[in-house]
Each structure stands twice: as C-alpha cells, then as structure tokens.
C-alpha positions in Angstrom: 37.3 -10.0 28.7 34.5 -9.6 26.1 32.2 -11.5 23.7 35.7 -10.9 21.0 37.7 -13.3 23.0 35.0 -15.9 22.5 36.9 -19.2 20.2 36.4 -22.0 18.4 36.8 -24.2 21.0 33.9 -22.5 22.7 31.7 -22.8 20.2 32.8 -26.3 20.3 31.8 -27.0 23.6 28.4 -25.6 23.4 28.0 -27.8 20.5 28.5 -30.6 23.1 26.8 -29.1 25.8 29.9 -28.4 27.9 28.4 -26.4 30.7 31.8 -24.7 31.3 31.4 -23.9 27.9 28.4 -22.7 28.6 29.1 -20.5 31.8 32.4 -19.3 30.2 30.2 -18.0 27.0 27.8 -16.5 29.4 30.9 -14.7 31.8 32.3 -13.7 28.4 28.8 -11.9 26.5 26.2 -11.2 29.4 27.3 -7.9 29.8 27.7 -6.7 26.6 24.2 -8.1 25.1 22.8 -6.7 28.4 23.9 -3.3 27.4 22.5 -3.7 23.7 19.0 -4.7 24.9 18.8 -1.9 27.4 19.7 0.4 24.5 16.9 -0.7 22.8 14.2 -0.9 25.5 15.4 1.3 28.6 14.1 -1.2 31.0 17.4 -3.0 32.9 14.6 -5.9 33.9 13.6 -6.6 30.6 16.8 -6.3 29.2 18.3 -8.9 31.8 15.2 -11.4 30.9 15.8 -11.1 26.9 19.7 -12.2 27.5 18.2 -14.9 29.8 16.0 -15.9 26.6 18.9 -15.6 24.5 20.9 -18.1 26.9 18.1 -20.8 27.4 17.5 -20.4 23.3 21.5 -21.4 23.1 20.5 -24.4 25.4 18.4 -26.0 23.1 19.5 -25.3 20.1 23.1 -25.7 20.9 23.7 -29.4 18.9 23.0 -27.2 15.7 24.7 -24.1 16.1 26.6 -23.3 13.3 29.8 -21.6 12.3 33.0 -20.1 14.6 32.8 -17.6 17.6 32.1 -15.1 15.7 28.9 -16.7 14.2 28.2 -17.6 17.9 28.3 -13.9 18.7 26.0 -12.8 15.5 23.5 -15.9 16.7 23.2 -13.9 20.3 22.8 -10.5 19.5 20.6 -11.7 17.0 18.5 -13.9 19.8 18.6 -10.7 22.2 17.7 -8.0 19.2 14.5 -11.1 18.8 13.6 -10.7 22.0 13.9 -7.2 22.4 11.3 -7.1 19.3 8.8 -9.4 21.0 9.3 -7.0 24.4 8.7 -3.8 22.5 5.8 -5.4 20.6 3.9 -6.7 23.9 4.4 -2.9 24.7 2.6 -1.7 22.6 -0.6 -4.2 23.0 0.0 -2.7 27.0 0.3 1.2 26.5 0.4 1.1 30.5 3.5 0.2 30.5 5.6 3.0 32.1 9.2 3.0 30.9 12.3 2.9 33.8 13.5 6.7 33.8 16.9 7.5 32.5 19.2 6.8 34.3 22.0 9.5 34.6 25.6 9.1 33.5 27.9 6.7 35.1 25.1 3.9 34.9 25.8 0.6 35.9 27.5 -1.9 34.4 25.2 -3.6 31.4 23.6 0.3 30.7 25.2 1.4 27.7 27.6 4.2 28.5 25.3 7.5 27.1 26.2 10.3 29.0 24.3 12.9 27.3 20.2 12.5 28.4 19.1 13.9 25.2 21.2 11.7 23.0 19.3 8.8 24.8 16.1 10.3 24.5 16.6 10.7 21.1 17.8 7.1 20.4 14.8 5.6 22.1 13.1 7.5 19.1 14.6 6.1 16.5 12.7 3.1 14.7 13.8 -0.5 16.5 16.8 -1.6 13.3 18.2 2.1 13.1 18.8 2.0 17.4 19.7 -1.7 16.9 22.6 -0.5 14.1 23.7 2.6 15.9 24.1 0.7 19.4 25.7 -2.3 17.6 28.0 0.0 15.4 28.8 3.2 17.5 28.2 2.2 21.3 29.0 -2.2 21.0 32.0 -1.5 18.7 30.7 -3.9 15.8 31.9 -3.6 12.4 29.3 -3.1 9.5 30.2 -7.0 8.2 29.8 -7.9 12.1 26.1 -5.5 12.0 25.6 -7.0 8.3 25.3 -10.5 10.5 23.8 -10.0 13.3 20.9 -8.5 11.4 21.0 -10.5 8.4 21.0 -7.9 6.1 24.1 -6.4 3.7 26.4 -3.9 4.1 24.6 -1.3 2.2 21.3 -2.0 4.2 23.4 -1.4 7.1 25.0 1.7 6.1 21.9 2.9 4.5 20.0 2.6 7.9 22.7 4.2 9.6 23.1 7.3 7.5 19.3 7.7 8.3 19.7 6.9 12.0 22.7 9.7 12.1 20.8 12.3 10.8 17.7 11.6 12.4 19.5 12.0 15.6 21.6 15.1 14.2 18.2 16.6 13.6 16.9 15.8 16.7 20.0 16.8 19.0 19.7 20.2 16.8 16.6 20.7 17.6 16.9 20.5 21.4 20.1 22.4 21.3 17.8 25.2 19.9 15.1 25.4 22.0 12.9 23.2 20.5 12.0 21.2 23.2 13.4 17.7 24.8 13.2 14.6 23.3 10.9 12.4 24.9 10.5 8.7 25.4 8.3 6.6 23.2 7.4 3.1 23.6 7.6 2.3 19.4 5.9 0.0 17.4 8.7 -2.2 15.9 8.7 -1.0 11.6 8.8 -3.5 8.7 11.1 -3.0 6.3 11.5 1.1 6.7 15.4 0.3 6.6 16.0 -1.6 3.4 13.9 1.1 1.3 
C-alpha cells in the first residue's frame, strides 16, 4: 500500500480527527515522504523529523483541510518539501554541519532507491525545486498535474524546471563519466524563483 490508495473517506476522518484516520494516513504515506525528504537532504534523521513535522502540522490543521486524497497527498509533500526548506536553510546559517555519507545501493526502506553514487551526488547538486521535481516525477512516480500541486506552480513551470534539472544532471553524469572528476555533496542555499524564469 501507498499514499495512492489514500480515499475520501480518509480525508474525511482526519477532518474529524479520527486517530485511525490518522494512523492509517500515516501507515499509508510515511514511507514514501520519508524517501522524498531524504532525497532532498541526505540526512535519514532529518528526513524522519520533517515527516514528523508534516504529521503534527496535519494535527492541527486537520478541521480545515481541504479537498479529496489526492489534495491530502499534495498538502504532505507539500508540508515535508516546507520542512525540508527550513532544514536546508538552518544549514546553511551552520556550515558545520557534516552531511550522512551515501549510503550504497540496496538502502533501506524510506532512502530513495538510487543505485548509482554519482547520480545521487549529482542530484544533491541540483537547486532545492529542480531535486524536489525530479524526485517527485522520476523516483516518487508523480504526474506533472500531481508535481504542478504539490508545488503550487503549473505544468509548464514544472516541465520547464525539469528539462533544466535533466540536463543539468546529463551534464554532470557526462562529466564524471569522462574523467572530470566526482560529483560532490553540497549543503545548498535554497534559490528563489530560478525555476519559473
């Protein structure tokens, strides 16, 4: 089961505070938001505590939750990709901060499934909205309506980000494929606006 069998009724129940509702939303989406916010900041810890922010976000603001389970599912990513912001910004006011290492393939469950170091190297290098649309589209399964929500942008923002974040990556994989040196891990300062140029 995934965060696509979420329902109405679900959504429903969170409304009313069910806390089976609740715990069946949570059984249904941990993983898969785990996975997404360890794609964006490679730190299993952190991305556990932004889902946990997510969650206690849904708690109180469950009465005015809007929509059907698949507005339910936009409103957590969304909370998580939020979170995931705020982590990668108190990064950067603590350059300290040393990153988990890669893990190698076959990660756990809640690690996205990269298998190729240097792809998730070069992901981590991409700007905070391109990794967000490339892990929501290529390694979550999302559709570009489905990423268009989540990030409340449009379809050609999304497309137009993901074109760049593809060739980006292209370039980069090229690049170490030649010679030219591994990618390396960057703790980013999360960009305004670079994707909707």
């Amino acid at each position: 089961m995934s965060g696509r069998d979420l329902d109405d009724a679900l959504v429903d129940g969170i409304r009313e505070r069910s806390e089976t509702a609740f715990s069946t939303v949570y059984r249904l989406v941990a993983s898969d938001l785990v996975s997404f916010a360890f794609g964006m900041l490679h730190d299993r810890g952190a991305a556990e505590d932004a889902v946990q922010q997510a969650f206690l976000e849904l708690a109180r603001a469950a009465p005015g939750i809007e929509g059907d389970a698949r507005s339910l599912r936009a409103w957590l990513y969304r909370s998580v990709r939020f979170s995931c912001l705020d982590e990668l910004r108190r990064r950067t006011r603590r350059p300290e901060t040393v990153m988990d290492p890669l893990p190698e393939p076959g990660s756990p469950a809640g690690e996205p499934d990269l298998p190729d170091p240097d792809l998730r190297r070069a992901l981590m290098e991409l700007s905070e909205r391109q990794r967000a649309i490339v892990l929501l589209r290529h390694v979550t399964g999302f559709s570009v309506d489905e990423v268009a929500e989540i990030l409340q942008t449009n379809r050609t923002a999304v497309y137009a980000a993901s074109a760049r974040a593809e060739r980006r990556l292209r370039k980069r994989l090229a690049a170490v494929e030649s010679g030219g040196g591994a990618a390396s891990p960057s703790v980013e300062t999360p960009e305004r606006n670079e994707d909707t140029r």
